[in-house]
C-alpha positions as CSV (number, residue, x, y, z in Angstrom):
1,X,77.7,74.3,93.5
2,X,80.2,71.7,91.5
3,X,82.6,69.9,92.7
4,X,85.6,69.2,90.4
5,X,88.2,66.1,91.7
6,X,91.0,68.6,91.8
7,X,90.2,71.1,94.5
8,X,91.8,74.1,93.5
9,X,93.1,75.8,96.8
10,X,94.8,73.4,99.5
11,X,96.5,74.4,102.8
12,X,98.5,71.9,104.6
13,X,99.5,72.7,108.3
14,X,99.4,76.1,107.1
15,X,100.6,78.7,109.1
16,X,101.4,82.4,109.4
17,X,103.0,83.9,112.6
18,X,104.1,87.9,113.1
19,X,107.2,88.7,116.1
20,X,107.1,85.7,117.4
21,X,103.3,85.2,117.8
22,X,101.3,82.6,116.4
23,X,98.5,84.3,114.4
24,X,96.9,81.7,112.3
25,X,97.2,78.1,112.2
26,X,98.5,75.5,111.4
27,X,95.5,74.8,109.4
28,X,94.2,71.9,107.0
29,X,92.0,73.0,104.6
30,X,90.6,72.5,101.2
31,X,88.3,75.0,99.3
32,X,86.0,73.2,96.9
33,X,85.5,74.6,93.4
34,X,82.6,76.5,92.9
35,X,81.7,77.1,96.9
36,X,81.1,79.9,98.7
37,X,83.6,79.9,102.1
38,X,82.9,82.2,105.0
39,X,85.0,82.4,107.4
40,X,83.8,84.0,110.6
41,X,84.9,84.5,114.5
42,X,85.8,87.3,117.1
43,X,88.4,90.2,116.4
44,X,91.2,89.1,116.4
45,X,90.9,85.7,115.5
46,X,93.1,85.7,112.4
47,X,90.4,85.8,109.8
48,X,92.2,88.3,107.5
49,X,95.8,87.4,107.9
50,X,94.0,83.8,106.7
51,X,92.5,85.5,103.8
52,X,95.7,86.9,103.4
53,X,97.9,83.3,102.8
54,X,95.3,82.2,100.6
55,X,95.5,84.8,98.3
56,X,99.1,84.9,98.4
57,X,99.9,88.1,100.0
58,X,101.5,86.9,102.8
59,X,103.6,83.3,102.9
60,X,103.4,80.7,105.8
61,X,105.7,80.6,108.3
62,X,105.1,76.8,108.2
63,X,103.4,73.9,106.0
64,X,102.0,75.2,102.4
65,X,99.2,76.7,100.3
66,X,99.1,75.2,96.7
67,X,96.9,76.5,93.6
68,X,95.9,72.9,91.6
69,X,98.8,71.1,93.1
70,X,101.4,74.0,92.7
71,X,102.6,75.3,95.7
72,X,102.4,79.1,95.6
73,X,106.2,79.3,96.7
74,X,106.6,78.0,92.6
75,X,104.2,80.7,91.5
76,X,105.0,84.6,90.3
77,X,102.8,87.3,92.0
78,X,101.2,87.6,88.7
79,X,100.6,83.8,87.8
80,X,98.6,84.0,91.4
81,X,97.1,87.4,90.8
82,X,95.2,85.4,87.3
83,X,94.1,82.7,89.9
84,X,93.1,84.7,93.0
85,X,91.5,88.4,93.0
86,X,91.4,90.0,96.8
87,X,89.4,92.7,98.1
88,X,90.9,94.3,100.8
89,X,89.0,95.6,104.2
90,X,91.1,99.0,104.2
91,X,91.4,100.7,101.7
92,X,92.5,104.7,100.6
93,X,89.8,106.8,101.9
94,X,90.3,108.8,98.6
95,X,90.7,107.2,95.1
96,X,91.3,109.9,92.2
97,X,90.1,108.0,89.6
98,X,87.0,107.4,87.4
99,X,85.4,104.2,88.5
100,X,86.7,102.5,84.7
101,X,89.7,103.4,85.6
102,X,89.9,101.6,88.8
103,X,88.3,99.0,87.7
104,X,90.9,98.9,84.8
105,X,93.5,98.3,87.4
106,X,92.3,94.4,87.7
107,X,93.4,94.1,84.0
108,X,96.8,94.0,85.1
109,X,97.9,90.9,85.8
110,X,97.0,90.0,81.9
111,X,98.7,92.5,80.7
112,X,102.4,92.2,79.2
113,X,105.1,94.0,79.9
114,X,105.4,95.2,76.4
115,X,101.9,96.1,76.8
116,X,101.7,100.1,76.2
117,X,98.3,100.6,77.0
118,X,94.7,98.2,78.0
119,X,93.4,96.5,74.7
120,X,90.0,95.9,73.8
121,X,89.7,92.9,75.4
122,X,90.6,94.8,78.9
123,X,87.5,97.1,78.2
124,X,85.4,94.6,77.3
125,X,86.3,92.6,80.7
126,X,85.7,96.1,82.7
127,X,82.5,96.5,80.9
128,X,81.6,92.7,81.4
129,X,82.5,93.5,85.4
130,X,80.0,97.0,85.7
131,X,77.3,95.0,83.6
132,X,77.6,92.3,86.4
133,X,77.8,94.8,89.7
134,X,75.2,97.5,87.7
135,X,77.1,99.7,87.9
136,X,77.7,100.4,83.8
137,X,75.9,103.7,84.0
138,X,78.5,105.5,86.6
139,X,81.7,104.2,84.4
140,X,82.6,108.0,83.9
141,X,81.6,108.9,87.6
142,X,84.7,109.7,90.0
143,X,85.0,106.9,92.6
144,X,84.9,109.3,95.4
145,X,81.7,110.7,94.6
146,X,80.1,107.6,95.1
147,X,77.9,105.9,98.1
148,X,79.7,103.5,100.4
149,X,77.7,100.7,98.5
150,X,78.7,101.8,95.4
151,X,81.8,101.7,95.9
152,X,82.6,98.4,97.2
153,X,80.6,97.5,94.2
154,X,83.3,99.0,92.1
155,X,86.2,97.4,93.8
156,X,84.5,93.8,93.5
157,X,83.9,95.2,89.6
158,X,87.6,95.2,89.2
159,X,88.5,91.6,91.0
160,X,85.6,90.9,88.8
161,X,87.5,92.2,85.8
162,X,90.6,90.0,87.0
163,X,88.9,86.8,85.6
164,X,90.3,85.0,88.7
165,X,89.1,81.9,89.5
166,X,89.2,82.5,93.5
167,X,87.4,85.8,94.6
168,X,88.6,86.3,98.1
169,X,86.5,89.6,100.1
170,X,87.6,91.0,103.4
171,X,84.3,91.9,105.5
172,X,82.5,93.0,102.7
173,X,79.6,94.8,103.9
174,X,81.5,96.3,106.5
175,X,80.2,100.4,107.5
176,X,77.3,99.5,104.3
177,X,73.8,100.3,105.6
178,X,71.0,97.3,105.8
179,X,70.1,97.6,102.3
180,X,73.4,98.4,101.0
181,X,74.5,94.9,102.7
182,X,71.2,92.8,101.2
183,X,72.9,94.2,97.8
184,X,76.6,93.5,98.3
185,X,75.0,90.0,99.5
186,X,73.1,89.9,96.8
187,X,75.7,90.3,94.0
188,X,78.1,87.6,95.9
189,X,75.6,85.2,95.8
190,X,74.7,85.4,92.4
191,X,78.2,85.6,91.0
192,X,79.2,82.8,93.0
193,X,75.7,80.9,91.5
194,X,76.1,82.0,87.9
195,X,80.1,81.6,87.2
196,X,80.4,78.7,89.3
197,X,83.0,80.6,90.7
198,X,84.8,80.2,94.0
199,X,84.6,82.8,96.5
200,X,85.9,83.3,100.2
201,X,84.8,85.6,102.6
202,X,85.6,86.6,105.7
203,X,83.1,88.5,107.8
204,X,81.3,89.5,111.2
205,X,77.6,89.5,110.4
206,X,76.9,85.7,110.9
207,X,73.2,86.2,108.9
208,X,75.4,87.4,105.7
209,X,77.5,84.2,106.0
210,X,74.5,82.2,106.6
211,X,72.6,83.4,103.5
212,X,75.6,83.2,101.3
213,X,77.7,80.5,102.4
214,X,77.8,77.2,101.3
215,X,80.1,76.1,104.5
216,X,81.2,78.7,107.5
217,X,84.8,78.2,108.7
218,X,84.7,79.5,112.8
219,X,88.0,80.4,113.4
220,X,89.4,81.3,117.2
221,X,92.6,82.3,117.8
222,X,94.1,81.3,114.2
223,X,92.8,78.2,114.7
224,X,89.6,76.3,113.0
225,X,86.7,75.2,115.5
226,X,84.5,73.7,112.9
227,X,84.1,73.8,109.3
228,X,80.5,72.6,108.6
229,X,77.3,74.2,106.8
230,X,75.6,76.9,107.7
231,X,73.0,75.1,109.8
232,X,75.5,73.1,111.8
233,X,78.1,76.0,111.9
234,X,75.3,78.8,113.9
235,X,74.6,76.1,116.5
236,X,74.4,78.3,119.4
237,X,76.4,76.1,121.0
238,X,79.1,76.4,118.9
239,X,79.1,80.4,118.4
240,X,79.2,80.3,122.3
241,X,82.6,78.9,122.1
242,X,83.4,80.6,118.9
243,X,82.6,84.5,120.4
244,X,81.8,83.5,124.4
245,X,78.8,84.9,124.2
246,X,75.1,83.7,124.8
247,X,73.1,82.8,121.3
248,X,69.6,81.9,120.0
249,X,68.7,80.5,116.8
250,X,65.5,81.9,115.6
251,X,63.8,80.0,112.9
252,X,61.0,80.2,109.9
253,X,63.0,81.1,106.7
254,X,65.2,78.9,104.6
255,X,68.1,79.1,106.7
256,X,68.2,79.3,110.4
257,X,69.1,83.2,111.5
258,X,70.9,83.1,114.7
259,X,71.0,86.2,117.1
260,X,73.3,87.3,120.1
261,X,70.7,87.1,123.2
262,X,71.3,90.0,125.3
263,X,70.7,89.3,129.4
264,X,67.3,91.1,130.5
C-alpha cells in the first residue's frame, strides 16, 4: 500500500439524513491512497448511503466530502465520475447489451460532448478492463447470458475502464456462490495490489473484508465504532457491539477468521 501526503478522499462531519432522519454521520474520515477500505456492520447501518456521499451520488446534509482538497460541491458530476467509479448493489435484473458494450458505458465520463462515437483509446481501456477481470473471451457474449460471477466481473470491467482513481463496490459478492466470492475477492485484491489503486467496499461477509482490507470501518447506526485493521477491527468484542451478537475468532491462517457462535 502507499501512502501519498495528500490523501485523496476527506470527509469532515460528514453527514447525510433522508425525511428528517439521521442516516449517516457526522463522520471524520480520511481514505489513504492506495488502501483497500471495508466498511462493514448490521442492515441498516448506513453503509451504502456512505458509499453513496463518497462517490458523489448523494450530497451531505452537513460538513463536506472533498476530492484532493476540492470539495465535491465545486466538482461536475463528470469531473467526479474521472475520480470515483461506483458499483452499485442493485442493479437491472436484465441488461440488453453485449458485455463490451456495457463495459463501454465507463468510457463516458472521458468522452466529449462533441464526441460522436468511443475512440480507440475507449477500446483499448475496455480491452485493458476484460484483460484484467478475464473476461476478454466473452466480449461478444450478451450480459444476460452470463453467471452471477461473471457478471459482477463485467460491471467491475467497466468502473475498471473508467480509469478512476477511487473504486467504490456495494457488497460485492453478494448472491455469488463460495467460489464465485474467492474470485470477486480475488480480482479486488489484486487490482487494489497491482494499480496501487484505492478501493472501498462495503460488505456483510466479515472474512471477505478481513482477507482484502487493509483497515475495516464498523459502522452502527450511521455512525463509526472503530476504524482499525483487520485484526483489531474482528475483535469479538467489538463485532458484539457492532452486530449484538456472540463471536469467536478462530485462528491459524494469516489473518484471524472470525465466526458468529451459535448458542448450543
Amino acid at each position: 500500500m502507499t501512502t501519498g501526503a495528500a490523501e485523496p478522499l476527506r470527509l469532515r462531519g460528514a453527514a447525510w439524513s433522508a425525511g428528517g432522519r439521521a442516516i449517516v454521520g457526522p463522520i471524520d474520515l480520511e481514505v489513504r491512497s492506495g488502501e483497500c477500505l471495508a466498511v462493514v456492520g448490521p442492515n441498516g447501518a448506513g453503509k451504502t448511503s456512505l458509499l453513496r456521499l463518497v462517490a458523489g451520488l448523494i450530497e451531505p446534509s452537513a460538513g463536506e466530502v472533498s476530492w484532493r482538497g476540492t470539495p465535491f460541491v465545486e466538482l461536475t458530476r463528470q469531473q467526479i465520475a474521472r475520480r470515483i467509479a461506483y458499483v452499485p448493489q442493485i442493479r437491472p435484473s436484465r441488461i440488453p447489451l453485449t458485455v463490451e458494450q456495457l463495459v463501454l458505458l465507463g468510457r463516458y465520463p472521458h468522452m466529449s460532448r462533441f464526441q460522436m462515437a468511443p475512440g480507440r483509446s475507449d477500446f483499448e481501456a475496455v480491452r485493458e478492463a476484460l484483460a484484467r477481470v478475464g473476461l476478454e473471451g466473452l466480449r461478444e457474449r450478451q450480459v444476460d447470458r452470463l453467471s452471477g460471477g461473471e457478471r459482477q466481473a463485467v460491471f467491475i470491467a467497466a468502473a475498471l475502464a473508467q480509469e478512476a482513481e477511487l473504486l467504490v463496490l456495494d457488497e460485492p459478492t453478494t448472491h455469488l456462490d463460495p467460489s464465485h466470492q474467492r474470485e470477486i475477492a480475488r480480482l479486488i485484491r489484486t487490482f487494489n495490489r497491482q494499480s496501487e489503486r484505492t478501493v472501498i467496499t462495503a460488505t456483510h461477509d466479515l472474512n471477505f473484508a478481513s482477507l482484502t482490507a487493509d483497515r475495516v470501518l464498523a459502522l452502527r447506526s450511521g455512525s463509526v465504532l472503530a476504524c482499525e485493521a483487520p485484526a483489531r477491527a474482528m475483535r469479538p468484542e467489538l463485532l458484539e457491539r457492532l452486530f449484538e451478537a456472540p463471536f469467536e475468532v478462530v485462528r491459524g491462517g494469516e489473518r484471524p477468521m472470525t465466526m458468529l457462535e451459535l448458542d448450543g
